[in-house]
Structure formats: C-alpha cells, structure tokens
VOBA-1610 file (N, C-alpha, C; in pm, whole numbers, padded with zeros to 5 digits, always signed):
BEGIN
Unk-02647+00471-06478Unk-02618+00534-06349Unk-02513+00643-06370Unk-02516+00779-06298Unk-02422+00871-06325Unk-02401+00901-06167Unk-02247+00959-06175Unk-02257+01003-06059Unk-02097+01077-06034Unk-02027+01126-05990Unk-01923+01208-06015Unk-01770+01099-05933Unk-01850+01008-05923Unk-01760+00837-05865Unk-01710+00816-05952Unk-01766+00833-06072Unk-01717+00783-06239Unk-01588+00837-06271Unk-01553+00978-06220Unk-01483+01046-06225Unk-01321+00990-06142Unk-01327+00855-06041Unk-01219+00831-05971Unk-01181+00666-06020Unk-01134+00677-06168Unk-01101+00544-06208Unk-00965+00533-06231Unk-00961+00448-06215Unk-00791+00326-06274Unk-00710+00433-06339Unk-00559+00457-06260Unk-00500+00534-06344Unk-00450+00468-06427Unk-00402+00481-06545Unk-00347+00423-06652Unk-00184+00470-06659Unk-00113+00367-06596Unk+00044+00355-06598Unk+00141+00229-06652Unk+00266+00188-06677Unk+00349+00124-06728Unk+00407+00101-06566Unk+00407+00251-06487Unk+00522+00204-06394Unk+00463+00141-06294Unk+00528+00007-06189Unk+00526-00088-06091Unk+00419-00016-06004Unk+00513+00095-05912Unk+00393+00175-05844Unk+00380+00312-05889Unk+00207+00272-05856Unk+00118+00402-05951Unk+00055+00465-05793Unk+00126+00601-05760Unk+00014+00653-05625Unk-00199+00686-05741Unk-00265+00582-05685Unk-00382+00578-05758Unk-00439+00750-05724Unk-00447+00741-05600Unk-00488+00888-05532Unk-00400+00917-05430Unk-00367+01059-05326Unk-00320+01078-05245Unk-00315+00968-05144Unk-00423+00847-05142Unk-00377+00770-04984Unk-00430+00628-05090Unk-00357+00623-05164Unk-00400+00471-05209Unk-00315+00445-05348Unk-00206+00299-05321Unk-00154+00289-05402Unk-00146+00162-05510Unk-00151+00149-05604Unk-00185+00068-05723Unk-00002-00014-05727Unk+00002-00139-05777Unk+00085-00186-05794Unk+00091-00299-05897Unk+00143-00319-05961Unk+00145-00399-06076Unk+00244-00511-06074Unk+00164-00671-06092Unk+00275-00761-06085Unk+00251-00862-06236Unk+00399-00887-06268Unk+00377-00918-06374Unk+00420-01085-06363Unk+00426-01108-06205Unk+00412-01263-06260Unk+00608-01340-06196Unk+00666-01216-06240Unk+00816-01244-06139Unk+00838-01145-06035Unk+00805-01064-05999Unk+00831-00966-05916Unk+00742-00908-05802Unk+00763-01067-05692Unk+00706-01053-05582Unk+00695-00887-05528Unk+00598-00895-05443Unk+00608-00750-05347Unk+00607-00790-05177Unk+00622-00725-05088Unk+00560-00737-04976Unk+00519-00654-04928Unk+00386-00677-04877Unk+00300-00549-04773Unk+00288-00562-04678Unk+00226-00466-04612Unk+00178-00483-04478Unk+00045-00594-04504Unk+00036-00657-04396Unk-00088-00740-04373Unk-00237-00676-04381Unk-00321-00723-04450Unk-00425-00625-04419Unk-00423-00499-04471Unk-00356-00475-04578Unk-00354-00343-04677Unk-00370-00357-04771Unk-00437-00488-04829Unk-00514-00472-05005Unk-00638-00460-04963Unk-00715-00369-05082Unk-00811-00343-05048Unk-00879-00384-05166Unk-00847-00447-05308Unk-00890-00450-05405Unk-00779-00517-05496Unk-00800-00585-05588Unk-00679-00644-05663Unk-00764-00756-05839Unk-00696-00714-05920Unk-00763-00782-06048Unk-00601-00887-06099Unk-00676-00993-06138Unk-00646-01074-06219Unk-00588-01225-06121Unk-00461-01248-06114Unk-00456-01409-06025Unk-00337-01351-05945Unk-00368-01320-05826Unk-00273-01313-05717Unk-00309-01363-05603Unk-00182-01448-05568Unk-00155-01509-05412Unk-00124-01422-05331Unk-00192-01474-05207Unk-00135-01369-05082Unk-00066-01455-04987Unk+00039-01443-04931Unk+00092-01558-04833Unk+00104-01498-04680Unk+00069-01521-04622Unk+00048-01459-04499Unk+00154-01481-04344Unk+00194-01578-04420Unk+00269-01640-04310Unk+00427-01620-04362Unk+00446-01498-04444Unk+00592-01465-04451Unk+00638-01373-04373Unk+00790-01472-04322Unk+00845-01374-04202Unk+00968-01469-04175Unk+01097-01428-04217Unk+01183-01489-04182Unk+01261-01513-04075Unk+01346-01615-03988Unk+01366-01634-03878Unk+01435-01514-03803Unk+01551-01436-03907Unk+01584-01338-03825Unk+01493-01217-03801Unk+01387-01207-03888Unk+01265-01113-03832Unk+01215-01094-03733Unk+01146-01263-03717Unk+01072-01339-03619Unk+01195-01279-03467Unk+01332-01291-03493Unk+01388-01255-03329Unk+01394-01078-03347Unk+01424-01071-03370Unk+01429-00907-03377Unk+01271-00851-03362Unk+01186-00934-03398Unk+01064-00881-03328Unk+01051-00872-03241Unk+01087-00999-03149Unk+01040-01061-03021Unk+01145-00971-02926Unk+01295-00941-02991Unk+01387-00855-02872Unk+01326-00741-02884Unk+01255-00668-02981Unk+01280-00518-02981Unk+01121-00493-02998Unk+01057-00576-03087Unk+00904-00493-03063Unk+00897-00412-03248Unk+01004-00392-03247Unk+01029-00351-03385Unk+01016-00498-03510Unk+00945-00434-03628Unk+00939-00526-03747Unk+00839-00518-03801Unk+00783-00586-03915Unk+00685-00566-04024Unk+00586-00683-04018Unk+00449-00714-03978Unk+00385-00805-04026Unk+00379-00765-04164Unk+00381-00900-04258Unk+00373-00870-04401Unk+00366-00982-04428Unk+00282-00957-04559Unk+00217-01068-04673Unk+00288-01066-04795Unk+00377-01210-04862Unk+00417-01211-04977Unk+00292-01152-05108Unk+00284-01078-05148Unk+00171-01093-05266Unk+00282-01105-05418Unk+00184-01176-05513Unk+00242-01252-05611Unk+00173-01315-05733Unk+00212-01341-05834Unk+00068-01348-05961Unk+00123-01247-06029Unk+00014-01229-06124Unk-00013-01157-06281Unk-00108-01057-06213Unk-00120-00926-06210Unk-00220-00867-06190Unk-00198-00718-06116Unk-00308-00678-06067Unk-00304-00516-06037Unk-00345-00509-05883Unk-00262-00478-05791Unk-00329-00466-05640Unk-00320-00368-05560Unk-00408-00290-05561Unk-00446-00184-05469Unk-00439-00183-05304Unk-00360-00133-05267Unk-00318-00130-05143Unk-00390+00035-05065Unk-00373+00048-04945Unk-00386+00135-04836Unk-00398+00079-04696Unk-00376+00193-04608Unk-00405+00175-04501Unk-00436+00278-04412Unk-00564+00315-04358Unk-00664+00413-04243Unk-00639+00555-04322Unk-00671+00536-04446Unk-00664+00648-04541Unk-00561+00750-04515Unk-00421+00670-04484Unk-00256+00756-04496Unk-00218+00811-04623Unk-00171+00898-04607Unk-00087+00972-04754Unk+00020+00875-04802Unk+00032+00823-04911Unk+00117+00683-05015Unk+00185+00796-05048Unk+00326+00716-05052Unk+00485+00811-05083Unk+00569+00686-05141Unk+00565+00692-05268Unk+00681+00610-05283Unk+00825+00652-05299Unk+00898+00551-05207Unk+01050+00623-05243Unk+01167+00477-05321Unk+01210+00555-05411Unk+01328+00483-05478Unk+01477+00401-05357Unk+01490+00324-05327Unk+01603+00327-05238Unk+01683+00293-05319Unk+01880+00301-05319Unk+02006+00300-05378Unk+02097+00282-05260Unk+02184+00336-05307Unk+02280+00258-05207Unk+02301+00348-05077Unk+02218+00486-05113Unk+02257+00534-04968Unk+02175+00462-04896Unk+02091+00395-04868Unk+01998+00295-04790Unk+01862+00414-04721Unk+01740+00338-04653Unk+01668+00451-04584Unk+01651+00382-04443Unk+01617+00414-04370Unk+01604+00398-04225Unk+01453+00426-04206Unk+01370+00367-04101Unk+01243+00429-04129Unk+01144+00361-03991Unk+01097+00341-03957Unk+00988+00377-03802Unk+00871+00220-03935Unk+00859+00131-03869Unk+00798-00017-03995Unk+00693+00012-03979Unk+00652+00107-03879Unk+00451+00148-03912Unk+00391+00220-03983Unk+00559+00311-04067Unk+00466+00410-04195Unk+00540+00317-04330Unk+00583+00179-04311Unk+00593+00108-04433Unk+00465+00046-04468Unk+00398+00090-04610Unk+00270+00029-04662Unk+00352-00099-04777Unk+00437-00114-04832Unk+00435-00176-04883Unk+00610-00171-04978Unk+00668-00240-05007Unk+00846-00265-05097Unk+00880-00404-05133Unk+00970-00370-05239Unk+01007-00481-05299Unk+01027-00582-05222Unk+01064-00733-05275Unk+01103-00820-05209Unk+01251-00812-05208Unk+01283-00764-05341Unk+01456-00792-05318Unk+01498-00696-05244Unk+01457-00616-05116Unk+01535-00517-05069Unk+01523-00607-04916Unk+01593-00562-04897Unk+01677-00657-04740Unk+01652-00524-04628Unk+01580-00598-04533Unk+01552-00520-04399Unk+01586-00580-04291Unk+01615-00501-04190Unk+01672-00510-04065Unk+01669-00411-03932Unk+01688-00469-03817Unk+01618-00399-03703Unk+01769-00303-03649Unk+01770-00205-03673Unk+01908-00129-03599Unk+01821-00073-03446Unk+01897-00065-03351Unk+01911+00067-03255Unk+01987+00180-03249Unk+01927+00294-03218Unk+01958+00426-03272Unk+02024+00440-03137Unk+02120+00525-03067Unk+02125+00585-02958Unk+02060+00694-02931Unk+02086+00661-02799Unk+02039+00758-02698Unk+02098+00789-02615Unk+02131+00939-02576Unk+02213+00987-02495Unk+02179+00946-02364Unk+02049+00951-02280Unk+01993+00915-02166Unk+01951+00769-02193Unk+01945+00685-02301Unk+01924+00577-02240Unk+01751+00556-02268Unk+01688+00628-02308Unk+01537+00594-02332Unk+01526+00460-02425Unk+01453+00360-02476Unk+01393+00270-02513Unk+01229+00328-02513Unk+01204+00310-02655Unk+01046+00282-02700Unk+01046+00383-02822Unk+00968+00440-02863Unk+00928+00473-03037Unk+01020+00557-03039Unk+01089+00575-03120Unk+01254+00623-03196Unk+01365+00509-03152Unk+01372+00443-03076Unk+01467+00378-03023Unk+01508+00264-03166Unk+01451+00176-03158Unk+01456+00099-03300Unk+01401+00077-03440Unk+01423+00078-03473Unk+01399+00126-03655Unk+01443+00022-03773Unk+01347+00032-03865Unk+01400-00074-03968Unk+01488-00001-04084Unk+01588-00113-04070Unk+01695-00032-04179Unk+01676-00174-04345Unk+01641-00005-04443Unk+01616-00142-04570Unk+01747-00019-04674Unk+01786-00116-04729Unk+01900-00106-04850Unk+01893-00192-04915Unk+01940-00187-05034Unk+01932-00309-05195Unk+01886-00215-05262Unk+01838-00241-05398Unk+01748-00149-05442Unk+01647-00192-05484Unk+01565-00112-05492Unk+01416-00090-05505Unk+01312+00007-05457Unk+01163+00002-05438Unk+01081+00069-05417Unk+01004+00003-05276Unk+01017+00149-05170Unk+00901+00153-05104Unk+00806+00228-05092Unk+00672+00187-05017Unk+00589+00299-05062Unk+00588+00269-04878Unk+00570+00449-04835Unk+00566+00478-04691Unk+00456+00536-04707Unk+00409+00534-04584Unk+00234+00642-04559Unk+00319+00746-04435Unk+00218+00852-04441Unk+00254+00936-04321Unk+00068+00977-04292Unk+00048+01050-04132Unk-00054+01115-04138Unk-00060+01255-04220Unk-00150+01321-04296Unk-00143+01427-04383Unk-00030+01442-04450Unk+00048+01560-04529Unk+00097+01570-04587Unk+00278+01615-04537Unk+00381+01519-04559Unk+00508+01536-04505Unk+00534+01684-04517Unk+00655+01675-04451Unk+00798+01767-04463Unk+00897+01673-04544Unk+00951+01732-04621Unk+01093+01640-04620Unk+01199+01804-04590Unk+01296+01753-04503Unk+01420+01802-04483Unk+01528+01725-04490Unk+01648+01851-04564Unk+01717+01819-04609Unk+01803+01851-04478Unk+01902+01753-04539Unk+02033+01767-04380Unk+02137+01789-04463Unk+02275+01879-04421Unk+02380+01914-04481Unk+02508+01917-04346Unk+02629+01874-04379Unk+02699+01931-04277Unk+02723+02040-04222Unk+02696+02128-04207Unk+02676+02265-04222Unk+02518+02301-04172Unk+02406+02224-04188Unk+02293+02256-04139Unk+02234+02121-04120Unk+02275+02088-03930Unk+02172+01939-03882Unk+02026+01975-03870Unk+01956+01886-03841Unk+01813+01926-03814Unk+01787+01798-03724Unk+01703+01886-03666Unk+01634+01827-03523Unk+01511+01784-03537Unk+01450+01707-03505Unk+01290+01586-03499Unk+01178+01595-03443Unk+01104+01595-03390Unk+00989+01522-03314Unk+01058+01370-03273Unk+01081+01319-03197Unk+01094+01162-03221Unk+00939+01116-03251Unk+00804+01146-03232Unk+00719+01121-03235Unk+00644+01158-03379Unk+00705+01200-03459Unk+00692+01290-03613Unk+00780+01212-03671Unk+00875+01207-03650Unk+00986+01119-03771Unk+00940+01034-03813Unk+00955+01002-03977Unk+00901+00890-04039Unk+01010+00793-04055Unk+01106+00888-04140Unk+01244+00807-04212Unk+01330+00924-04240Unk+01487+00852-04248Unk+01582+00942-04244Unk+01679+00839-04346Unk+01767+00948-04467Unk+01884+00890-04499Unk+01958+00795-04337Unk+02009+00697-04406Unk+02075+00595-04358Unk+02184+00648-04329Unk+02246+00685-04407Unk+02415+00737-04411Unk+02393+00843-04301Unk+02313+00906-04242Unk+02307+01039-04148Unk+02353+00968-03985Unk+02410+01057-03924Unk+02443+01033-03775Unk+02317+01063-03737Unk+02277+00974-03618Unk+02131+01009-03558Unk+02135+01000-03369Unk+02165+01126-03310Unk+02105+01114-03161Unk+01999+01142-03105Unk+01995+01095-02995Unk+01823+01095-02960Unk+01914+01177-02827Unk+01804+01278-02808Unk+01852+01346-02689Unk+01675+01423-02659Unk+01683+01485-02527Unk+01558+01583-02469Unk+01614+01723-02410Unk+01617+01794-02466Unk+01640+01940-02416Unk+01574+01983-02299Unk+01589+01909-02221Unk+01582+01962-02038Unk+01706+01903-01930Unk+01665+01964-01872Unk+01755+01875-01711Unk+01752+01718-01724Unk+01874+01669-01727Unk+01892+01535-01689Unk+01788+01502-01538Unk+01722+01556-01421Unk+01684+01536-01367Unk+01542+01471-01401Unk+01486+01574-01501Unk+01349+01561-01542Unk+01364+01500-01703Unk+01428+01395-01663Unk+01457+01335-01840Unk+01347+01227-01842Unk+01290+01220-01735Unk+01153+01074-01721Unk+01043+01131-01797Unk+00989+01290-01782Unk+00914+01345-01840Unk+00924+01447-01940Unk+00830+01482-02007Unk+00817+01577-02133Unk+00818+01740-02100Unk+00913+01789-02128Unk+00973+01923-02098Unk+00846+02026-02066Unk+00902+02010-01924Unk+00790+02102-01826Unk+00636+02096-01852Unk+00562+02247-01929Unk+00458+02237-01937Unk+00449+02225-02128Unk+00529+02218-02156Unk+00547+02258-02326Unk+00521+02141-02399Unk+00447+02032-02316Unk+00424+01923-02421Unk+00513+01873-02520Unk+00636+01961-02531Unk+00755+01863-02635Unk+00843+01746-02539Unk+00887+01684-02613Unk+00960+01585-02558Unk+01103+01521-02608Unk+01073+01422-02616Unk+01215+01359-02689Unk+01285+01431-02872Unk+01338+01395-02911Unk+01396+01453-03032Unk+01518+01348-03104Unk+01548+01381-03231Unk+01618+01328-03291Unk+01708+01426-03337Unk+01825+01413-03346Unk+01914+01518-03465Unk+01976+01433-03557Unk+01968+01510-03659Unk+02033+01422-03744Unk+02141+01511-03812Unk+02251+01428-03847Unk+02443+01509-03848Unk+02454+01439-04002Unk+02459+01527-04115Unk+02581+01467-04227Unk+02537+01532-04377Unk+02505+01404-04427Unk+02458+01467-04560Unk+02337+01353-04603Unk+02222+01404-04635Unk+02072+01310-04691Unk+01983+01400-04613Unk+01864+01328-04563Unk+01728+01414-04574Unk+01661+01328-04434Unk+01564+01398-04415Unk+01511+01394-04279Unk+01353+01379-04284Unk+01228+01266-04298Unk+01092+01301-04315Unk+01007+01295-04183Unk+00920+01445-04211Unk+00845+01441-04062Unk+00746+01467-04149Unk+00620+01406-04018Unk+00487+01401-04094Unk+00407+01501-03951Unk+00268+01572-04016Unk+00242+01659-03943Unk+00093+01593-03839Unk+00178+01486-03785Unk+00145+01408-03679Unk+00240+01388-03574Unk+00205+01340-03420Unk+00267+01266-03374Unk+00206+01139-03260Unk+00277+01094-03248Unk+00206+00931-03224Unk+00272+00928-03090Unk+00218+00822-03020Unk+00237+00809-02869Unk+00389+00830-02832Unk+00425+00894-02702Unk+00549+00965-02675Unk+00657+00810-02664Unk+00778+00851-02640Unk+00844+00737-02678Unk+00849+00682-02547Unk+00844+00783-02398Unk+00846+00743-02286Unk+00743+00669-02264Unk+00626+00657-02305Unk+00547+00540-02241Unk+00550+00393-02325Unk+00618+00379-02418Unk+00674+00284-02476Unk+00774+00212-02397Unk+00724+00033-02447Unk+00837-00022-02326Unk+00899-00130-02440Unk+00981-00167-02435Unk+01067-00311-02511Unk+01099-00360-02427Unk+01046-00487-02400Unk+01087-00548-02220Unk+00975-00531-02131Unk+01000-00602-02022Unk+00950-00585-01874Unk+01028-00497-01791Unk+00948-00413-01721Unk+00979-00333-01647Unk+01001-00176-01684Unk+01044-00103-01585Unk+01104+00006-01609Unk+01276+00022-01624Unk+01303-00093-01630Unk+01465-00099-01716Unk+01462-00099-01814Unk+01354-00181-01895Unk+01359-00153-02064Unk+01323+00000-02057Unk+01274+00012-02033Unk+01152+00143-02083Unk+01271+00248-02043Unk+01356+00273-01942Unk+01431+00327-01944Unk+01636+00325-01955Unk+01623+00226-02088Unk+01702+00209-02114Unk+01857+00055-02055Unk+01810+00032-01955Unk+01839-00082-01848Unk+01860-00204-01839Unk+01954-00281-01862Unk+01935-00415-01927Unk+01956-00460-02045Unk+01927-00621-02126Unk+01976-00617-02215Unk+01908-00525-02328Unk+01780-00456-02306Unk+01749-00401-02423Unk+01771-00273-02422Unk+01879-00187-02339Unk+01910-00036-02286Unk+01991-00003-02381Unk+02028+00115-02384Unk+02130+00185-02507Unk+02230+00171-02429Unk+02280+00103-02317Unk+02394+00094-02242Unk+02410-00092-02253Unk+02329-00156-02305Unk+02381-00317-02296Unk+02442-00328-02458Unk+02457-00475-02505Unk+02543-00490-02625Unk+02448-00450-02766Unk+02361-00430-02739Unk+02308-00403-02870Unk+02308-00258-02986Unk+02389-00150-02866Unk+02361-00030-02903Unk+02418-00050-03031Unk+02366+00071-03132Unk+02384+00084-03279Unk+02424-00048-03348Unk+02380-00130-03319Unk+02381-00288-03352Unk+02232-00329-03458Unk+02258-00408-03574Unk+02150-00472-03580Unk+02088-00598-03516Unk+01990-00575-03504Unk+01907-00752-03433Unk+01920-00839-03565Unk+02011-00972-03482Unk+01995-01076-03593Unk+01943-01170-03526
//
C-alpha cells in the first residue's frame, strides 16, 4: 500500500514532550513520571499505560464547585508513548520555573504531575465574574503543553510597555505580572460590549514577563455566570470581586 500518510510517522525524540505535528502531542513515560491530562485527550498510546480517571484532589473538587474554574484530568502512567490532542488545537509546550504561569484550564492539554495548581481570582475594576475572572495558577517546575485556536501571539510585557487583552483571546500570562480587568466605556454601559464595536472586556497586564493571545475568541465574559443569579455574573456576593475572595486562591 502507498500513499503520502506514510509520510506522517512517529517523530523520533529523547525529549518527554515531542509536539508530533502542529496540533498533536507525543509524550513519553518511562515508568516514574506520572503526567496529567485533560480527560478525553489520548488519542493513541503504545506500550502499558494506566489511565485513572477519577483524579482530582479535594481542594480542586471545591474550587471547582465555588468558581466553575479547574481541570477535569486523568492520571496517565506506565512505560510507554501517548499521544494526546484535542478538536485539532495548536500544542505549545511551555517550560514553567519559578516565575510561575497563570492560564484560562481550557487551553491546558496536558503537565507534569509535580507542578501544583490552583484557582486565583483576577480583579476587576467593575466587578464582572465569568471567563477572565478566574484562572489556574501552576508553579513548581515542569512542563505544560497548552493548545490555542490557530496560531498564538506571544507578547512581551515590560515596565515601560503594558499590554492590553481580549479577555476573550487570552490564553496565559507570566504570573509575576499585575493583571486588571477593566472595559473602555462608560461605567453606565459596563453590562454591555462597547457600543456597536463588538469589543468588550480586556485585560492589562503591568510589570515584567509575557502575555499569550490566540487568534480566537470564545464566549464574552458577560454572559458567563459563577453562581446563581445576576450577582454572580455581575460581580455580587460571595463570588464578586467585592466579597473575600478577591485576588485570593480557592482552597
């Protein structure tokens, strides 16, 4: 049989993660060095690996349930090679150290086990709740691999030059960066998306590290709710950028 398929085989690497192609990433376990993925993102895997499905530790499990924010994920584990993706996203692996990364848990495809994650809230000047509002913060070191739709931006942030977001585009941002969420209109019309211009909410980010936007954006943050009612959704209560949780992690 011939056919130009022949042409898209097994890359041949030493290192942990191998991006196989632009939206699909190869990972290698040698037997001590659990991984965790997203649920439902192997698509292929050789030799003896467990999948555990039901990993999720207790402070996860609440920080899900307050915020809506967190990772379904599968321990995977064994001797062997496992091919991951998910809805054919662009695979990015990034190194984390001690500046830590911050990051939106729906463009995480897959990171170490030894790196420690957690649910922060970002502020907000008005008080909005829903997509930018909470975010998973991972530090330790190791490797994650993030997806974005098509092909990123990365920007760089300097004191001297902040940069401003999509809240609906942002993937992940240095940790160490100051981050406000604000909307460039009238406090009157802060319920909706600036006039007829279809933009909306935003992020800035203040210091020194980097800023990733992907050349997508995903449902606005205003129709996002954490909670019942229109107190979550607009900030109100215990889950508002005005109750105890602001710039707090969920434990």
């Amino acid at each position: 049989m011939q056919s130009p398929l022949f042409g898209h085989t097994e890359q041949q690497s030493q290192d942990r993660y191998t991006v196989q192609n632009p939206q699909l990433l190869r990972v290698a376990l040698t037997g001590h060095d659990d991984i965790l993925a997203r649920k439902g993102a192997m698509v292929a895997y050789q030799g003896l690996i467990d999948f555990d499905g039901e990993y999720q530790s207790r402070s996860q499990r609440t920080a899900r349930a307050r915020t809506g924010e967190g990772l379904d994920l599968m321990r995977c584990s064994g001797q062997g090679t496992v091919y991951f993706a998910n809805l054919a996203q662009y695979v990015h692996v990034v190194d984390v150290d001690q500046e830590g990364l911050t990051v939106d848990s729906s463009y995480v495809l897959a990171l170490d086990s030894t790196l420690h994650t957690e649910v922060i809230a970002v502020d907000s000047q008005y008080g909005i709740s829903g997509s930018g509002k909470y975010q998973l913060n991972i530090s330790g070191s190791g490797k994650v691999a993030l997806m974005t739709s098509g092909q990123p931006l990365m920007m760089q942030v300097t004191p001297d030059k902040y940069v401003t977001a999509d809240a609906d585009a942002i993937v992940a941002w240095s940790s160490s960066l100051r981050v406000q969420m604000q909307a460039q209109t009238h406090a009157s019309g802060v319920r909706q998306r600036r006039g007829s211009t279809g933009e909306g909410w935003e992020l800035s980010f203040l210091g020194q590290g980097f800023a990733l936007v992907q050349p997508s954006e995903v449902m606005p943050p205003q129709h996002a709710q954490i909670g019942p009612g229109l107190g979550a959704q607009f900030g109100v209560g215990q889950h508002g950028v005005h109750a105890q949780n602001q710039n707090n992690a969920w434990n």
